[in-house]
C-alpha positions in Angstrom: 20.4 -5.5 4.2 17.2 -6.9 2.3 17.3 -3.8 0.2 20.7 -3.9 -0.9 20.2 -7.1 -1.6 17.1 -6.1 -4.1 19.3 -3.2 -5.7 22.1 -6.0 -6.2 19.7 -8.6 -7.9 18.4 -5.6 -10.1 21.9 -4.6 -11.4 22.4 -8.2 -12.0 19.2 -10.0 -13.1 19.8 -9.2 -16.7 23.4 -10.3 -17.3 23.2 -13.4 -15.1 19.4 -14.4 -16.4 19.9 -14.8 -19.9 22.7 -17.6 -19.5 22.0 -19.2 -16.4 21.7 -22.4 -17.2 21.6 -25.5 -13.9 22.2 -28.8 -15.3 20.9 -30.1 -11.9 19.5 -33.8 -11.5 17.6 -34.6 -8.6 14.3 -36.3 -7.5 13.5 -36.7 -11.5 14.0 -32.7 -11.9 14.3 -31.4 -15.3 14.6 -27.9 -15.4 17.0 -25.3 -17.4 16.4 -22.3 -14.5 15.8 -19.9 -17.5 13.8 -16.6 -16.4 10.5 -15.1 -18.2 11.8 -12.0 -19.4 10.9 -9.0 -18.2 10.2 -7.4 -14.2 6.5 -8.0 -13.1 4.3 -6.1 -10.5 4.7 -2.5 -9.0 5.8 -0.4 -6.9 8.0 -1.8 -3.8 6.8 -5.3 -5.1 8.7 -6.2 -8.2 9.7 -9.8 -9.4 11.6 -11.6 -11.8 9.8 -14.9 -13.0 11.2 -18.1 -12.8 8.1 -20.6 -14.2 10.9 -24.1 -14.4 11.5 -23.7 -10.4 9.7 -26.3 -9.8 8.8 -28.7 -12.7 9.6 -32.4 -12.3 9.4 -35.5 -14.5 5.7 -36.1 -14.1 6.4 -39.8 -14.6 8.5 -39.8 -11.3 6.4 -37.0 -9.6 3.1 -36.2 -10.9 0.6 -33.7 -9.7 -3.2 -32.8 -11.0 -4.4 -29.3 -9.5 -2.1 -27.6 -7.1 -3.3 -26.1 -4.9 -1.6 -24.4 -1.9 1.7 -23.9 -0.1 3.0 -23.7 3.3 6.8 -23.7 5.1 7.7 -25.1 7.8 10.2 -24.6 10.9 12.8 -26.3 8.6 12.6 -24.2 5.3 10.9 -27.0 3.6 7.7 -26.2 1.0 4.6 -28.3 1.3 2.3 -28.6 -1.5 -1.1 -29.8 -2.2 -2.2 -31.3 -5.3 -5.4 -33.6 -6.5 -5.2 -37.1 -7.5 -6.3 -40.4 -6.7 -3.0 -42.4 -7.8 -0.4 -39.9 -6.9 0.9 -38.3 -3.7 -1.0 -35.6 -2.5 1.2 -33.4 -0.4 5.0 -32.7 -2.1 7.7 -31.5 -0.4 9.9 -29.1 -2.0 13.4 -26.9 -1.1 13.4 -23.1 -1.7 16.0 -24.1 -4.6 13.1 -26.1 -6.2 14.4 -29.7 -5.7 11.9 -32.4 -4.3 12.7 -33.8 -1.1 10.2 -36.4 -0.7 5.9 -36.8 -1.1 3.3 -38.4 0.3 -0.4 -39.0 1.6 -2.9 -40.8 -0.8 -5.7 -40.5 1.4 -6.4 -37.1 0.1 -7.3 -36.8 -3.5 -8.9 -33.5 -3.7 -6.2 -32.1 -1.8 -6.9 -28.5 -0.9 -6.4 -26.2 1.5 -3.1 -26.6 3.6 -2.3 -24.8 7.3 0.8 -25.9 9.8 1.1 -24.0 12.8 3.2 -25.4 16.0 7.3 -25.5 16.5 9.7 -27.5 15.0 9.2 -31.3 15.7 5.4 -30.6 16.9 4.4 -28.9 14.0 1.4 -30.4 12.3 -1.0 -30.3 9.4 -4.2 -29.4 8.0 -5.5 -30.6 5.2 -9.2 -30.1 3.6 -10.2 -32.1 1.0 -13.9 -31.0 -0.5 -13.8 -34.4 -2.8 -13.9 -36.6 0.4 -15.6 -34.3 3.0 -13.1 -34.4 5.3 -10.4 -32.2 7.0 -7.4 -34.2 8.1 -5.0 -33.3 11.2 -1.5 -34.7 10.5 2.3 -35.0 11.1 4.7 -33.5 8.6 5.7 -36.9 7.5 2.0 -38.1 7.0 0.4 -39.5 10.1 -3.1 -38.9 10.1 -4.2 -37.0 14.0 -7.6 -36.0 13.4 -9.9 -36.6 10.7 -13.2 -34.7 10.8 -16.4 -34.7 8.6 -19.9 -32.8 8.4 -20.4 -31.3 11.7 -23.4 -32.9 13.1 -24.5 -29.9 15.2 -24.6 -27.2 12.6 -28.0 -28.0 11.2 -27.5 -26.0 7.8 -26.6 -29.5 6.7 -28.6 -32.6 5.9 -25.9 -35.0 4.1 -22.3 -35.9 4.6 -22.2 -34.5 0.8 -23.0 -31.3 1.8 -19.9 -30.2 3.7 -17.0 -29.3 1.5 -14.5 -28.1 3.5 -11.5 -25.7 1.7 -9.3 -24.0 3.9 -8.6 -23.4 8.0 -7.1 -21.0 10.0 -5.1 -22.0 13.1 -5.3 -20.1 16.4 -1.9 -20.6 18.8 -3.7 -22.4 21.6 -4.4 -25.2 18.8 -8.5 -24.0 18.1 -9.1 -23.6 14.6 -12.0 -22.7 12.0 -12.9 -24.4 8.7 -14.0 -22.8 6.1 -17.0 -24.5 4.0 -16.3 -22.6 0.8 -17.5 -25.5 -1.6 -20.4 -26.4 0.8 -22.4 -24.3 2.6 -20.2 -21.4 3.5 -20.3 -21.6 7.1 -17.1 -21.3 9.2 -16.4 -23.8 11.9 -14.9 -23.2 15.4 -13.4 -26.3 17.0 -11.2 -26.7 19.8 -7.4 -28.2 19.3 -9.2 -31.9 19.8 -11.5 -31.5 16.9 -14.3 -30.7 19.1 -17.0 -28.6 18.1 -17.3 -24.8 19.5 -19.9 -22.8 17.2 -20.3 -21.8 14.1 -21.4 -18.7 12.2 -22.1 -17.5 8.2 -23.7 -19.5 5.8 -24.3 -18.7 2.1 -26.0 -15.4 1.1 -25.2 -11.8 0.6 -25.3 -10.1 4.1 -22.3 -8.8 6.0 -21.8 -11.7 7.7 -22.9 -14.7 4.9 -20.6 -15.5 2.2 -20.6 -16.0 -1.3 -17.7 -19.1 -1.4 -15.9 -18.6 1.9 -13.1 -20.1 0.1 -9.8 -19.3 2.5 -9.7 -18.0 5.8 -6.5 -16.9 7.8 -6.1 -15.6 11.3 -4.2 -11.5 11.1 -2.8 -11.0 14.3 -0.8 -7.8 12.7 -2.8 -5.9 15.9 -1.4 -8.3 18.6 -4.3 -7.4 21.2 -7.2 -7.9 18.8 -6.6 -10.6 16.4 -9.1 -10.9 13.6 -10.6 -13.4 11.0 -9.4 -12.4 7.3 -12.5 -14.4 5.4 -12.9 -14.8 1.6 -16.0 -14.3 -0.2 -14.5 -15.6 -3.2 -17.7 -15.1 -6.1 -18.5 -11.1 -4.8 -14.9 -10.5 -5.1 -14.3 -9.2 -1.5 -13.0 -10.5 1.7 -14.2 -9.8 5.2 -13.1 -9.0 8.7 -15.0 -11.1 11.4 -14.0 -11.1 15.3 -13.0 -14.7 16.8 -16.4 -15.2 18.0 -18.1 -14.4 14.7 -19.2 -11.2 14.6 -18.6 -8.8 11.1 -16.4 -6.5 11.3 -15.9 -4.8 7.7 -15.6 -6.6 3.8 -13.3 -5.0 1.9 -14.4 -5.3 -1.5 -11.4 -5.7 -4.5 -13.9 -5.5 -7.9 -12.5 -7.9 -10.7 -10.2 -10.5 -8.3 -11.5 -13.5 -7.1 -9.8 -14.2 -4.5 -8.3 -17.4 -3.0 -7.4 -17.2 0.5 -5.5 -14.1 2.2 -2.1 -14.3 3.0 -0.2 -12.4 5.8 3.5 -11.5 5.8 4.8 -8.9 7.9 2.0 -5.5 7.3 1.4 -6.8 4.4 -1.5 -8.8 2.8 -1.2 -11.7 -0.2 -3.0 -13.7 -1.9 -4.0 -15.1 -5.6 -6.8 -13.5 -7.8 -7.4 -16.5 -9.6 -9.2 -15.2 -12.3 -10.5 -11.8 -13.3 -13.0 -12.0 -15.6 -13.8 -16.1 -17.0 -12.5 -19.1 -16.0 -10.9 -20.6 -19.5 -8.7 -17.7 -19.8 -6.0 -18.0 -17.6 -6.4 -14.1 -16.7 -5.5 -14.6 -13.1 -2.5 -12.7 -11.2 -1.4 -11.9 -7.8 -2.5 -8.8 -5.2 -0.2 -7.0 -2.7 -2.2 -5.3 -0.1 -0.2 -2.7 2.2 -1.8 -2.0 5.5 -4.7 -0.4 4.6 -6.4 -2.6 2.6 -5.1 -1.0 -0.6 -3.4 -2.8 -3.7 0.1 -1.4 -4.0 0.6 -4.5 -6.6 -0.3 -6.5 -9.3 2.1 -9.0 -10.4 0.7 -10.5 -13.3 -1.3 -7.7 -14.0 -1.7 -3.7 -14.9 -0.7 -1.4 -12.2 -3.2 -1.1 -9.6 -5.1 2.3 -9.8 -8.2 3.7 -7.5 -11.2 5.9 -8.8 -13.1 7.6 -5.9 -11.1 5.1 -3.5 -12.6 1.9 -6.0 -10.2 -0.2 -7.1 -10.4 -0.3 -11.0 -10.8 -4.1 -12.2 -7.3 -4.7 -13.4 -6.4 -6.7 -16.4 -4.5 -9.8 -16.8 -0.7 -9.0 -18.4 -1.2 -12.3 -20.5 1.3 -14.4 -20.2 2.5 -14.6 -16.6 0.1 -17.2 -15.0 -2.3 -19.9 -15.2 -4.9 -19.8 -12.7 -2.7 -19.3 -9.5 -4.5 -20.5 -6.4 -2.2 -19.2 -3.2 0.9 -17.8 -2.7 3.7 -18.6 -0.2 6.3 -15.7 0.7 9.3 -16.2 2.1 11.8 -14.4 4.6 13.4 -12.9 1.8 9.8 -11.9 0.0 10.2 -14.4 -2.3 6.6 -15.7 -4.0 6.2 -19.5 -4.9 3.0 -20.0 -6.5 1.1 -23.2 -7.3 -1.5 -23.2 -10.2 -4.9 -24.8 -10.9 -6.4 -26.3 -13.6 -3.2 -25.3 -15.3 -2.2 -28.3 -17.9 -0.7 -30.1 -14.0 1.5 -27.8 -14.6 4.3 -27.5 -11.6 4.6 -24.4 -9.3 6.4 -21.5 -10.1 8.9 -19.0 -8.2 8.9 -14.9 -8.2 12.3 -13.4 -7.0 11.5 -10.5 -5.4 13.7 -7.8 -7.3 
C-alpha cells in the first residue's frame, strides 16, 4: 500500500506542487506550502522538499537553535529549541500547525527522548547550558532533574558535565550522553539513580571524540545494542548495555548528530561535511548493514574499497540540520541549527 502510495505522489508531485497554495491561519502560521523544486536523495529514499512546513510568526512563536524531534503516542511533534525568553519545547501536528509550547526552564534545549505509552509517556530533556537533564510530562511537569554525577570522578565541577542526548531502555533505565562535557555515557536506573559509567574523551574503541547522541537499536530483539556518536571522528559505535565496544562504523566526511532508528533502517543528520559557516550539511540513510543507500541533501552515496567517499553538500537544501524524525509513512521533519532561527522543515517521502 505504502508504495502505491509513493508511485501516486510521484505522478502527481509535479502538477499539484507548483500551485498548491494553503491560505491556512493558525497558531500565528504563515506559510504558502510551496515545494523546493526538484526530488532529493537516492535510491529507495527520495523526497520532495517542503522548507515553509513549519515556519511561524516568530513574534507569536519564536525559536533560537532547534534542535531535535520526537512523536508521541498521539501523532504530536515535539521540538527543542534554545532560548532564555521563549518556550523551549513546541509542539507541532504532522500538517505543520502549532498546537501549543512550553518549558522556560530549559534554555539550551537539546537533546529530546519520550519512551512509555500513551498518558504515561514522558520526557527527556538535556540541556548542556544549564548542566542538567530534566525528566518530564508531555505537558511540562518537571519528574526528575539531574546534574554532574558525583560518582564518576572524571569530573571536578558542576561546569564540567554537559549533557546532550539519552537513550531510553523499556524497563525506564536510561544513559546520558556527555557529548559537550567529558564524553562519558551514564547508566542510571528509571529513578535517576546512578548505575555505572563507561567512555570518556579520547581516541580508543571505547572513548569518544563528542559522544554527541546515543540511541538504543533493538532491530536484533535478543541482543539490544548502544548506537553511540563520535561526532568530531566522523563515526559512530556499537557498545553492549554494560559498556563494552562492540564495532565503530566509521562514515568519513559526516558529522554526525545522533542515530536514528526506523524499521531496518538507520537516520540521522550530518550536520556539516566539511566547515561549520557553510551550511554543507545533509541527511544519511543507512540500510541494515551499515551502508549509506542515501543522501538527501547531498551527491549519491558511492564506496571505494568498501570506504564511503566524503559526499558533497547539493547546496541549497539545508542549513545545518541537527536530527531527523521519520514518520509511519517515512516522512522526514527536520529541525536546523544555527540556521538564521529558522523553523523546521518537512521531506515527503516520494
Amino acid at each position: 500500500m505504502k508504495n502505491k502510495r509513493r508511485i501516486f505522489i510521484k505522478n502527481t508531485l509535479a502538477a499539484t506542487t507548483a500551485s498548491m497554495i494553503v491560505p491556512k491561519e493558525t497558531f500565528g502560521i504563515l506559510k504558502s506550502k510551496k515545494y523546493m523544486e526538484g526530488i532529493v536523495g537516492h535510491g529507495d529514499f527520495t523526497y520532495q522538499v517542503d522548507k515553509e512546513w513549519g515556519v511561524q510568526d516568530p513574534s507569536k512563536v519564536p525559536v533560537n537553535d532547534c534542535h531535535e524531534m520526537v512523536m508521541d503516542s498521539q501523532g504530536r511533534i515535539l521540538m527543542t529549541t534554545t532560548g532564555a525568553n521563549n518556550d523551549n519545547i513546541i509542539v507541532y501536528d504532522t500538517a505543520g500547525k502549532v498546537l501549543t509550547s512550553w518549558g522556560r526552564e530549559f534554555p539550551g534545549a537539546h537533546g529530546l527522548s519520550i519512551m512509555g505509552e500513551g498518558s504515561d509517556q514522558f520526557l527527556l530533556i538535556t540541556d548542556p547550558e544549564t548542566h542538567k537533564v530534566h525528566k518530564t510530562t508531555l505537558d511540562g511537569r518537571i519528574i526528575l532533574t539531574l546534574e554532574r554525577p558525583k560518582e564518576v570522578l572524571g569530573y571536578q565541577s558542576d561546569e564540567q558535565f554537559k549533557p546532550t542526548e539519552t537513550a531510553i531502555l523499556p524497563n525506564g533505565d536510561f544513559y546520558v550522553a556527555d557529548g559537550y562535557g567529558e564524553n562519558y555515557i551514564i547508566h542510571y536506573n528509571e529513578k535517576g539513580e546512578y548505575l555505572n559509567h563507561f567512555g570518556g574523551s579520547g581516541n580508543g574503541p571505547g572513548e569518544f571524540n563528542c559522544c554527541h547522541g546515543i540511541t538504543l537499536d533493538t532491530r536484533d530483539a535478543s541482543n539490544p545494542t548502544l548506537l553511540i556518536t563520535s561526532r568530531a571522528s566522523q563515526e559512530f559505535k556499537r557498545f553492549s548495555l554494560d559498556g563494552k565496544h562492540l564495532e565503530t562504523i566509521k562514515l568519513p566526511g559526516c558529522s554526525i548528530c545522533r542515530p536514528v532508528i526506523h524499521g531496518d533502517t538507520i537516520y540521522f543528520a550530518v550536520i556539516v561535511t566539511k566547515t561549520w559557516d557553510s551550511w554543507d550539511g545533509m541527511l544519511a540513510v543507512l540500510d541494515a548493514n551499515n551502508k549509506v543507500v542515501s543522501l538527501p541533501g547531498g551527491s549519491a552515496p558511492e564506496y571505494v574499497n568498501n570506504i564511503l567517499v566524503e559526499p558533497q553538500y547539493d547546496g541549497s537544501t539545508f542549513r545545518n540540520p541537527h536530527d531527523v524524525l521519520v514518520d509511519a509513512d517515512g516522512n522526514l521533519y527536520v529541525p536546523q541549527w544555527a540556521s538564521g532561527k529558522t523553523y523546521p522543515i518537512k521531506l515527503h517521502r516520494v
